[in-house]
C-alpha positions in Angstrom: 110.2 173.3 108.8 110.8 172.6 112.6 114.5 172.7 114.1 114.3 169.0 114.6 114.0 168.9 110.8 116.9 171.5 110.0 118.9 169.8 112.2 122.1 167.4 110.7 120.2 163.9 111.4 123.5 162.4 112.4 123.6 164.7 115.5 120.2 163.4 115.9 120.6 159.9 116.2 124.0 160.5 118.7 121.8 162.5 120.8 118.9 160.1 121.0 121.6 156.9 121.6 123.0 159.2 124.5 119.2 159.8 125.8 119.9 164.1 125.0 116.3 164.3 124.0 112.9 165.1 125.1 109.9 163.1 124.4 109.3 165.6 121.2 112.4 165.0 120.0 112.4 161.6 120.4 109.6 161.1 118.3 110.5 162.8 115.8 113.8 160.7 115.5 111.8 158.1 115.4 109.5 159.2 112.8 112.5 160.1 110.7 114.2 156.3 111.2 110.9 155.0 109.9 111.3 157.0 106.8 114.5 156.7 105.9 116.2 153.4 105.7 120.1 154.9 105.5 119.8 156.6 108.4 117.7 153.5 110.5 120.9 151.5 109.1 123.3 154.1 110.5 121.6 154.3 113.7 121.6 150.5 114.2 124.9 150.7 113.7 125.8 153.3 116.0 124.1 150.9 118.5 126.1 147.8 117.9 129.2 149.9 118.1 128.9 151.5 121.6 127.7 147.6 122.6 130.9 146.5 121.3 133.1 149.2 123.0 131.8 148.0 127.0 133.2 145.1 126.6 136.9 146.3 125.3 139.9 146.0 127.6 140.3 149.1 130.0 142.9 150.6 131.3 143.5 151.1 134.7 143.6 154.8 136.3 147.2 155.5 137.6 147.4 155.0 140.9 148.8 158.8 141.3 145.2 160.0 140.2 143.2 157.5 142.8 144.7 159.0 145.7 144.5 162.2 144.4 140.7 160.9 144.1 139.9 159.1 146.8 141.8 162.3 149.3 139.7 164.9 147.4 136.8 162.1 148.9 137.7 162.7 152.6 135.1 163.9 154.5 134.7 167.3 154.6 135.3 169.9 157.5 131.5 170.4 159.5 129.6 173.2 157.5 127.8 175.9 158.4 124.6 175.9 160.3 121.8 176.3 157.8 124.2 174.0 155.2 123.1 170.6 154.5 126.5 168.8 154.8 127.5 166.8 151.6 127.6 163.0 152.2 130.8 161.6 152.0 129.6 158.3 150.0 127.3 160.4 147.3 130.5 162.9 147.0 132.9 159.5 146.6 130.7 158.5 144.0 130.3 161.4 142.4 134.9 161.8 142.3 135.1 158.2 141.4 132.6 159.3 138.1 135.1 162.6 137.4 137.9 160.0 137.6 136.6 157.4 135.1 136.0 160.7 133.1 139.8 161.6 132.9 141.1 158.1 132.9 140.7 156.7 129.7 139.2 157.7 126.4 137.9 155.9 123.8 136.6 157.9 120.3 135.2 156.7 117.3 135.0 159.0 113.8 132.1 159.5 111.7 129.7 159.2 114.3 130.8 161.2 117.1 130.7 158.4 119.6 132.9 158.1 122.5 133.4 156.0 125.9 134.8 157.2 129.0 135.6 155.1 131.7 137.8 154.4 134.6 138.4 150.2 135.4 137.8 149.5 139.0 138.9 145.4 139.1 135.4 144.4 138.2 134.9 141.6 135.3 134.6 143.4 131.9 131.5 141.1 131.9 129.8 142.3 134.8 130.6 146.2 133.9 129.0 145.7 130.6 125.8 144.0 131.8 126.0 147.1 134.1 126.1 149.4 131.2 123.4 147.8 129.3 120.7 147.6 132.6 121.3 151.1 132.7 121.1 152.0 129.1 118.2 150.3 128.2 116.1 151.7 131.4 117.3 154.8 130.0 116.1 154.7 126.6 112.6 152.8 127.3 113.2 150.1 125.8 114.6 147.2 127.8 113.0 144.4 125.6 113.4 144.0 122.1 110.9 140.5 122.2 108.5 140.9 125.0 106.7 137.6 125.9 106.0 136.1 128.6 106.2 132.6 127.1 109.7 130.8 127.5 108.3 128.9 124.2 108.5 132.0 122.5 111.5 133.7 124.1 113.8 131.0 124.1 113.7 129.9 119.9 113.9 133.6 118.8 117.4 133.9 121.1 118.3 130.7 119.7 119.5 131.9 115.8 120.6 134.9 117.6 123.2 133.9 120.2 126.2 130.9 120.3 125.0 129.3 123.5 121.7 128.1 124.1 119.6 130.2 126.4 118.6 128.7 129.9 114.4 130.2 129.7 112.8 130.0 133.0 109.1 129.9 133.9 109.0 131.5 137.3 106.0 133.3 137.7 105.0 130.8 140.3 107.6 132.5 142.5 106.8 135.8 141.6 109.1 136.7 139.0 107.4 137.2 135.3 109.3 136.5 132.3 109.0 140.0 130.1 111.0 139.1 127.3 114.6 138.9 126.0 117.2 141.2 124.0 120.4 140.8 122.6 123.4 142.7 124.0 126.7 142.3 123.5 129.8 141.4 126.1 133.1 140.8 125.2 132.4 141.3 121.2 129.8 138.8 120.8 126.1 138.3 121.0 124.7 137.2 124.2 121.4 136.7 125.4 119.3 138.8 128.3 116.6 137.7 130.2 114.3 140.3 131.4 111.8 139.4 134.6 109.4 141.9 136.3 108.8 141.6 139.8 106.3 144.5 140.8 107.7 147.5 139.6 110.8 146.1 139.1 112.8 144.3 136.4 115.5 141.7 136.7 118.4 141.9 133.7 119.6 138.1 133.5 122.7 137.7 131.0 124.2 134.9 130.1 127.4 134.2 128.2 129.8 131.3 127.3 131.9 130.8 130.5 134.9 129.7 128.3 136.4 126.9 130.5 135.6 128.3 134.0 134.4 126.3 136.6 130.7 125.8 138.3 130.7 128.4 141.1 127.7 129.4 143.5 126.2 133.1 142.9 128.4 135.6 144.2 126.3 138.8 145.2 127.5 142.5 145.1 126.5 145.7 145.1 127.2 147.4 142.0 126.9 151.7 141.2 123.6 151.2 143.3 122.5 147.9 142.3 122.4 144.5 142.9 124.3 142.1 141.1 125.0 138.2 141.5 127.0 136.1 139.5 127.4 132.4 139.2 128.7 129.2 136.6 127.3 126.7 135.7 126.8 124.0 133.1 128.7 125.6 130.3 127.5 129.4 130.9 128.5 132.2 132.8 124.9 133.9 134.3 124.9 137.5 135.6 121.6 138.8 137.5 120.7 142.6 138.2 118.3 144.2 139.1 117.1 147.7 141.2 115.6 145.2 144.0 116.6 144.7 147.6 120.0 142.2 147.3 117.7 140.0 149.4 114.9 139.6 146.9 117.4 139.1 143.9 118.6 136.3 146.0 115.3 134.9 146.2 115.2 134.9 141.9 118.8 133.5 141.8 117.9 130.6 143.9 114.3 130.2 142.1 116.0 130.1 138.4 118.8 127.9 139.4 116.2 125.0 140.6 114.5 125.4 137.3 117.4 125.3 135.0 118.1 122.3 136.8 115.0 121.1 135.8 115.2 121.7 132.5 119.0 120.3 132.0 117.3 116.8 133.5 114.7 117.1 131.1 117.1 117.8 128.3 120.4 116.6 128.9 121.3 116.9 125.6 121.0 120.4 125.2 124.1 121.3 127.8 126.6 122.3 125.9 
C-alpha cells in the first residue's frame, strides 16, 4: 500500500483544494474520488464551502497594525555591494500578504478549512472573482463546460445561475470563448465566462447588480492583474485577466458592443 493510500483521505482532499500536491498525488486523489462516492460528495462540498466564505463580510485590519505594516514597508537602508537590494514594491506586497495573514481568521470544523485575509476597501465582489481567477489557474481546471459555442455555454449556465448570462461570440476580435463555470460571490451562484486570447485567459463574471446604476468599465490593477468592472442592464460584469490592462480594454469594449447586440435582438430577455 503506498503512503498516498495510508494516508486519512480527508487530509487528502484539503491538501488537493489548497493545491499541496504533486502531479502523483494528485492523481491519485483523483483516482480515489472516482471510486468512492462519500468522499467525491465531501470533496464537492469542501469546494462550495471555501466559495462561499470569499464572499463573507471582512473585517478591516486595525489601523494600529497598517502602519506598523506599511513602516516595516519603508525602503530599506542601501545594502551591501554584492547584495541584490530588495524591491520596496515586491517587499510591500509581500507585508501586506503577512498582514491579511494576522488580520482576520475564519475556521471551519470537520474539514480543516480556513480563510485568512486582510480587507483592503475593494468590493467583496471583485476580491472574490480575484480569488477564484487565481484558484482555478491554480488547480488546472479553469472550466467546468469547455465550449466554444455560446449555443452551448449559455443554456447550461442558464438552470444554474439567477440571472441570465450575457454569451459573447468574439472570436472575430480575437478573443475565443473557452467555456463557462459556476463560482460563487456573495453566497450565490453566478456565472463565469472564460475567453482565451493566446496564451492567455480572460475570467468574465457576472452577477445581479441589485439596484445599481449603469456605469462605464472602471479598470484597476489588482494583486498583479488587471481587472475592470462595469453595470449594465440589470448585471454587475467583472473582467480579469493576466493580459496587458490595454488589451483587457480592447475585450471590454468588444463584449459590450455585442451584448448590445444581443439585448436588441432580445429585448425581452433583460431582466
Amino acid at each position: 500500500m503506498s503512503d498516498l493510500e495510508r494516508d486519512d483521505p480527508r487530509l487528502l482532499i484539503n491538501a488537493a483544494i489548497d493545491g499541496e500536491l504533486d502531479a502523483a498525488g494528485a492523481i491519485g486523489v483523483e483516482r480515489r474520488l472516482a471510486e468512492d462516492p462519500n468522499l467525491a460528495k465531501e470533496h464537492a462540498r469542501l469546494i462550495a464551502v471555501q466559495k462561499a466564505l470569499r464572499g463573507l463580510p471582512r473585517e478591516r485590519a486595525p489601523e494600529a497594525l497598517r502602519a506598523r505594516i506599511l513602516a516595516m514597508a519603508a525602503p530599506a537602508p542601501a545594502q551591501r555591494a554584492g547584495v541584490v537590494a530588495f524591491r520596496p514594491r515586491r517587499r510591500l506586497a509581500q507585508l501586506t500578504a503577512l498582514a491579511a495573514s494576522l488580520a482576520l481568521g475564519v475556521v471551519i470544523g470537520a474539514g480543516g478549512l480556513s480563510v485568512l485575509s486582510l480587507r483592503d476597501g475593494a468590493e467583496v465582489a471583485e476580491k472574490a472573482v480575484v480569488a477564484d481567477y487565481v484558484r482555478s489557474r491554480i488547480s488546472g481546471r479553469p472550466i467546468d463546460l469547455a465550449s466554444n459555442d455560446r449555443h452551448n455555454v449559455k443554456p447550461w449556465l442558464a438552470g444554474k445561475v439567477a440571472v441570465p448570462t450575457v454569451v459573447a461570440d468574439l472570436s472575430a476580435e480575437g478573443f475565443i470563448l473557452a467555456g463557462g463555470r459556476v463560482d460563487v460571490v456573495d453566497n450565490q451562484p453566478v456565472a463565469t465566462l472564460v475567453y482565451q486570447r493566446r496564451e492567455h485567459m480572460i475570467d468574465l463574471t457576472q452577477t445581479p447588480a441589485r439596484g445599481e446604476a449603469a456605469s462605464d468599465p472602471r479598470r484597476e490593477m489588482v494583486d498583479g492583474y488587471a481587472l475592470s468592472r462595469w453595470t449594465e442592464a440589470g448585471r454587475r460584469f467583472i473582467a480579469i485577466s493576466d493580459l496587458p490592462a490595454s488589451e483587457l480594454d480592447v475585450f471590454v469594449a468588444a463584449f459590450r458592443r455585442a451584448a448590445a447586440v444581443e439585448r436588441e435582438d432580445q429585448p425581452s430577455a433583460t431582466p
